[in-house]
C-alpha positions as CSV (number, residue, x, y, z in Angstrom):
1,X,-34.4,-113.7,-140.1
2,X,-38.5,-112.8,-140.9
3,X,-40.4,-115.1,-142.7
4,X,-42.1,-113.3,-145.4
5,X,-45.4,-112.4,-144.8
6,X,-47.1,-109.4,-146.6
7,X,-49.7,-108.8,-144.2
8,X,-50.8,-105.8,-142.7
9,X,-50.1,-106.8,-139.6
10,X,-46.4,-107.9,-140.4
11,X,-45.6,-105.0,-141.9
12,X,-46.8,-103.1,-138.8
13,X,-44.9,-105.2,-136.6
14,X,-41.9,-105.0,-139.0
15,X,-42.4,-101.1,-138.7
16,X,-42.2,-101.2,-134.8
17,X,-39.3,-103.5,-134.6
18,X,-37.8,-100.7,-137.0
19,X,-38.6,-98.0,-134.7
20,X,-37.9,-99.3,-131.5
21,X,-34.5,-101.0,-132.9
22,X,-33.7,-98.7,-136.2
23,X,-30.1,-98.7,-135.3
24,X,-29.6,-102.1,-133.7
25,X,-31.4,-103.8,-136.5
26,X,-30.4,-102.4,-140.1
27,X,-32.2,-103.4,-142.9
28,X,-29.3,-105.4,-144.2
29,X,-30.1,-107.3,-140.9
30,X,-33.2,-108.1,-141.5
31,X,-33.2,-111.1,-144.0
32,X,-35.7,-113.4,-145.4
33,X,-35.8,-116.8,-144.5
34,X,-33.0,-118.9,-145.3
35,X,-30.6,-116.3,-146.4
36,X,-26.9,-116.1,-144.9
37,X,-25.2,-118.3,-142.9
38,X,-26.2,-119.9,-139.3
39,X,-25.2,-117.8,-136.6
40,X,-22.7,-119.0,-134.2
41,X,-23.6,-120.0,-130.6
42,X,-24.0,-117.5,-128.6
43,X,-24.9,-114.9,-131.4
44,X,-28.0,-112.6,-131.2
45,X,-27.7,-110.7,-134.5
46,X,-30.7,-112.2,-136.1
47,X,-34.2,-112.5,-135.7
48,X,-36.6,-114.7,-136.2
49,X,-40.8,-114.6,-136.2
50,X,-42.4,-116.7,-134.2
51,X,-46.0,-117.8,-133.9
52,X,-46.3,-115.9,-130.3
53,X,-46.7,-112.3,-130.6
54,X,-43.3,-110.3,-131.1
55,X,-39.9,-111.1,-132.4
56,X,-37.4,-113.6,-130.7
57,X,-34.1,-111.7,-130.4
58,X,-31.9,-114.5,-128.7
59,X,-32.6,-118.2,-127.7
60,X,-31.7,-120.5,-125.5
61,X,-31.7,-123.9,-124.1
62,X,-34.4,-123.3,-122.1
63,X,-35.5,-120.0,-122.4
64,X,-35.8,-117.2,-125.5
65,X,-36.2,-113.4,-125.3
66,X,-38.7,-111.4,-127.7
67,X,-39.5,-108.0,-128.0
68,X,-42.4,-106.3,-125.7
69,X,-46.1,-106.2,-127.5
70,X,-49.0,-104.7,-126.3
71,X,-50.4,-107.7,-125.6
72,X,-47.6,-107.7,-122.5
73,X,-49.1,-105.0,-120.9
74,X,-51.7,-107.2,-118.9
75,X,-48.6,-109.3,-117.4
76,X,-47.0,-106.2,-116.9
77,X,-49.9,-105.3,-114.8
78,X,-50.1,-108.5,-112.2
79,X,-46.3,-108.5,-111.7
80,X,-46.0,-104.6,-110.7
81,X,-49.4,-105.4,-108.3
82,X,-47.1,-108.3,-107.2
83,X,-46.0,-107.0,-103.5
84,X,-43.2,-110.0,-103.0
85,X,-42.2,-109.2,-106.4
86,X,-42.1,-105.6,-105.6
87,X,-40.0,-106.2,-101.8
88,X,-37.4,-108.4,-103.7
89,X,-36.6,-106.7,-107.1
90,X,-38.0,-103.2,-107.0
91,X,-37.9,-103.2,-110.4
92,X,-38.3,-98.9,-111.5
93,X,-40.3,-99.8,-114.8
94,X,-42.9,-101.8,-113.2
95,X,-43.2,-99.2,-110.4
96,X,-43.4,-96.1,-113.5
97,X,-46.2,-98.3,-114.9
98,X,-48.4,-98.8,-112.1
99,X,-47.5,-95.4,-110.1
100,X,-47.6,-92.9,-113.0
101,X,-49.5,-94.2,-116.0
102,X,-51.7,-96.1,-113.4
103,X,-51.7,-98.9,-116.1
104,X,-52.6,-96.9,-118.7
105,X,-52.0,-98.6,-122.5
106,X,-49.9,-95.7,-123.6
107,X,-47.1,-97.1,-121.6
108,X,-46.3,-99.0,-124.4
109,X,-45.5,-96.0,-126.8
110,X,-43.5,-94.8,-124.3
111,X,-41.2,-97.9,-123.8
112,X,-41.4,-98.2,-127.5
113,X,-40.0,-94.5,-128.0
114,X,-37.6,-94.8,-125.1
115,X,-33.8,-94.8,-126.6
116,X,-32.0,-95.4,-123.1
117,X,-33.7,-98.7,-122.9
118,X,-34.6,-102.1,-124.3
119,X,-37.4,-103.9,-122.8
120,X,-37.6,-107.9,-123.6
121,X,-39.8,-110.6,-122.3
122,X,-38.6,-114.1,-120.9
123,X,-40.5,-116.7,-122.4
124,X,-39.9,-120.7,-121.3
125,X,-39.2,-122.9,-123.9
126,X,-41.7,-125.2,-122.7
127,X,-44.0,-125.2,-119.7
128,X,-45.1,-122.0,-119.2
129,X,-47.2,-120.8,-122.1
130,X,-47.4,-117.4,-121.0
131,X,-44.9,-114.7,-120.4
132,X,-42.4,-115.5,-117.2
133,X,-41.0,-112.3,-116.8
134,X,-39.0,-109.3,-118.2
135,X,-35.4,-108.3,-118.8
136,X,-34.1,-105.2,-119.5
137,X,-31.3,-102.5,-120.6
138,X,-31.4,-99.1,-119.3
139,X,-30.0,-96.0,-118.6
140,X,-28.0,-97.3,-121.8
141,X,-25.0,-94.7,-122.4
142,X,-23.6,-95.8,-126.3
143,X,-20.9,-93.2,-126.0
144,X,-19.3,-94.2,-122.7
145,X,-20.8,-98.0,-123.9
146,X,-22.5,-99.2,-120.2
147,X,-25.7,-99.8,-119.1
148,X,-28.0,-101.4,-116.3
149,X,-29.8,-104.2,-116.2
150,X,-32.7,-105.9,-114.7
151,X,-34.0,-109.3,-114.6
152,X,-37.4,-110.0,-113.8
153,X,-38.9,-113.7,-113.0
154,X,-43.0,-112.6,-112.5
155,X,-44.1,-116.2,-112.8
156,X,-43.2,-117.9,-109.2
157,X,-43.7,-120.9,-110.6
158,X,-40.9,-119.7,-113.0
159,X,-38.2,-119.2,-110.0
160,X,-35.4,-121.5,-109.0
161,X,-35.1,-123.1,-112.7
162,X,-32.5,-121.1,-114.1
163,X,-34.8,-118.9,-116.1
164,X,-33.4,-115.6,-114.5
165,X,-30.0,-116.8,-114.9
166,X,-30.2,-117.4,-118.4
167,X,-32.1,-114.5,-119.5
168,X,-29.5,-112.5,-117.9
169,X,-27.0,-113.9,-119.6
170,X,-28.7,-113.8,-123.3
171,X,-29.5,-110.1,-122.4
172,X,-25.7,-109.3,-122.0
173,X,-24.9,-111.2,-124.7
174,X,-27.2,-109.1,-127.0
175,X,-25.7,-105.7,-125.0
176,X,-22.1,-106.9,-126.4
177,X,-23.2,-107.9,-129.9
178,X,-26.0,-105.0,-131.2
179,X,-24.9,-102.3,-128.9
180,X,-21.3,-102.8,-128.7
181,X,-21.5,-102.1,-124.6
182,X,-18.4,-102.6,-122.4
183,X,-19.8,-103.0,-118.8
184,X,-23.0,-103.6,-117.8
185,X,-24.4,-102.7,-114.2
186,X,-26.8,-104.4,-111.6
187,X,-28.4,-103.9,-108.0
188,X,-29.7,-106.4,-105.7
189,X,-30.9,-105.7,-102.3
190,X,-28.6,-107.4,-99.0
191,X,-31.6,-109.4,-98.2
192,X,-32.4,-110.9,-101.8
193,X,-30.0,-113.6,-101.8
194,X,-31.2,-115.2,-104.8
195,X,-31.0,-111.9,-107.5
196,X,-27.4,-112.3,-105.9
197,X,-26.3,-115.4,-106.2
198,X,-27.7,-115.4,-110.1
199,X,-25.6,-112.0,-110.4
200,X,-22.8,-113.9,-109.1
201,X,-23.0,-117.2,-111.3
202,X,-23.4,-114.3,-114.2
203,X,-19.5,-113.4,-113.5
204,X,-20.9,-109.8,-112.3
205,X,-18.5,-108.7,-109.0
206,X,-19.9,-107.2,-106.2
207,X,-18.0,-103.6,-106.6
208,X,-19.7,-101.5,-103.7
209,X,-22.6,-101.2,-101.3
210,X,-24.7,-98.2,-101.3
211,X,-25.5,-98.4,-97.4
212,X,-28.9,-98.1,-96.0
213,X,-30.2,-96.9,-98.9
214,X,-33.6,-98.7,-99.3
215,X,-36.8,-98.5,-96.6
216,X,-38.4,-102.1,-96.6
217,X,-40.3,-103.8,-93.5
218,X,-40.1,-100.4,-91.7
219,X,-36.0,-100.7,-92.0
220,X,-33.8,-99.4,-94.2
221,X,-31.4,-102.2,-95.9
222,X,-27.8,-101.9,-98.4
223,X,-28.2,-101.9,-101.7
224,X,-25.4,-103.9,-103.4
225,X,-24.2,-103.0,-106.3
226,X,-22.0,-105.6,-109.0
227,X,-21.0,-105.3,-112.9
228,X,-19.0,-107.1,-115.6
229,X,-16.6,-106.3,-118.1
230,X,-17.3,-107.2,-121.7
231,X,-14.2,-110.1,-121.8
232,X,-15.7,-111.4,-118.4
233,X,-18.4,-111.5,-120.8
234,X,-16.7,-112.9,-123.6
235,X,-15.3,-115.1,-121.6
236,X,-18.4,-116.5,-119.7
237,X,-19.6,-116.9,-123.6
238,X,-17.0,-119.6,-124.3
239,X,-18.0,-121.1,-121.4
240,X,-21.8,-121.6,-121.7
241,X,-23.5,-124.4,-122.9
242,X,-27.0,-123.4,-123.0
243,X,-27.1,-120.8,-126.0
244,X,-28.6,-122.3,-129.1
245,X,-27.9,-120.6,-132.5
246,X,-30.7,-118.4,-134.1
């Protein structure tokens, strides 16, 4: 749902929600305030404008997800400079956007453009003002209907509250609903036990280990890999109690 607003600058951000969501987000999707019925728990096939930059694309108890801005970019920036950020998730994006556009603002364009992904940030529900981190959808195959995902807490003060958890769970709740996926995909490295154990109170199963297959501390470590089914994630759905209707 937007709230009407016949500013410029709405009707730019309308556009770019357009562009970067055309065919998750049809204009018959798109209503005004007030129209249609109340989405059931769980649901993330409306939208709603918020005060802070972006659109909010799924809520919860304690944490909502919106769509990446511009304005991101300098958060973007401290988390991929983040070295125990970098050791524990070795998150590819963050690494493309310090490594090869060297922090450049054109990054942006090119997430916007990207079809194989969807980039959204974490934001607390109260507490942290600011951006806490990212989670994404990539390497998205609509055809075969799979994907990876990645969670990423870049606030500290952020970790051990649930946050990751949740955003991971909105995020595959949104893969199911807009893009109609079937399985999603995740990594975690042997040694980051918490990116596993949230994986694992997800419902994702650890399928395989990809041995030695990352250098870190001068050793090389597994990379474990785990993914759900779309009625594990149906079913974790029925389950949860922290997803608040849009």
């Amino acid at each position: 749902m937007l709230i009407p607003d016949t500013s410029w600058q709405a009707n730019a951000e309308r556009e770019r929600l357009r562009r970067q969501f055309g065919i998750l987000f049809p204009d018959s999707m798109l209503k005004e305030k007030g129209d249609g019925t109340p989405s059931p728990a769980g649901s993330v096939t409306h939208v709603v404008a918020e005060e802070e930059p972006g659109i909010v694309v799924a809520r919860g108890r304690h944490v909502h997800l919106r769509t990446f801005t511009p304005d991101d970019l300098d958060h973007l920036a401290r988390w991929a400079s983040d070295t125990t950020l970098e050791r524990m998730v070795g998150s590819e994006l963050l690494q493309l956007y310090r490594d090869v556009y060297e922090n450049d603002p054109s990054f942006f364009e090119a997430v916007l453009t990207d079809t194989t992904q969807i980039v959204l940030i974490v934001m607390a529900n109260a507490g942290f003002p600011d951006p806490i981190g990212l989670v994404r959808l990539f390497n998205i195959h609509q055809s075969e209907g799979y994907a990876g995902i990645e969670t990423v807490i870049g606030d500290f003060r952020a970790a051990r509250r649930g946050y990751g958890v949740q955003a991971s769970r909105l995020m595959g709740y949104y893969g199911v609903d807009t893009l109609g996926l079937r399985r999603l995909e995740a990594k975690a490295y042997e040694y980051n036990a918490l990116s596993i154990n949230t994986l694992k109170r997800n419902g994702f199963t650890h399928e395989g280990t990809l041995r030695k297959a990352t250098l870190r501390d001068g050793r090389y470590w597994d990379i474990m890999i785990f993914g759900i089914l779309r009625d594990e994630i149906e079913e974790q759905r029925r389950k949860d109690r922290y997803l608040i209707p849009l």
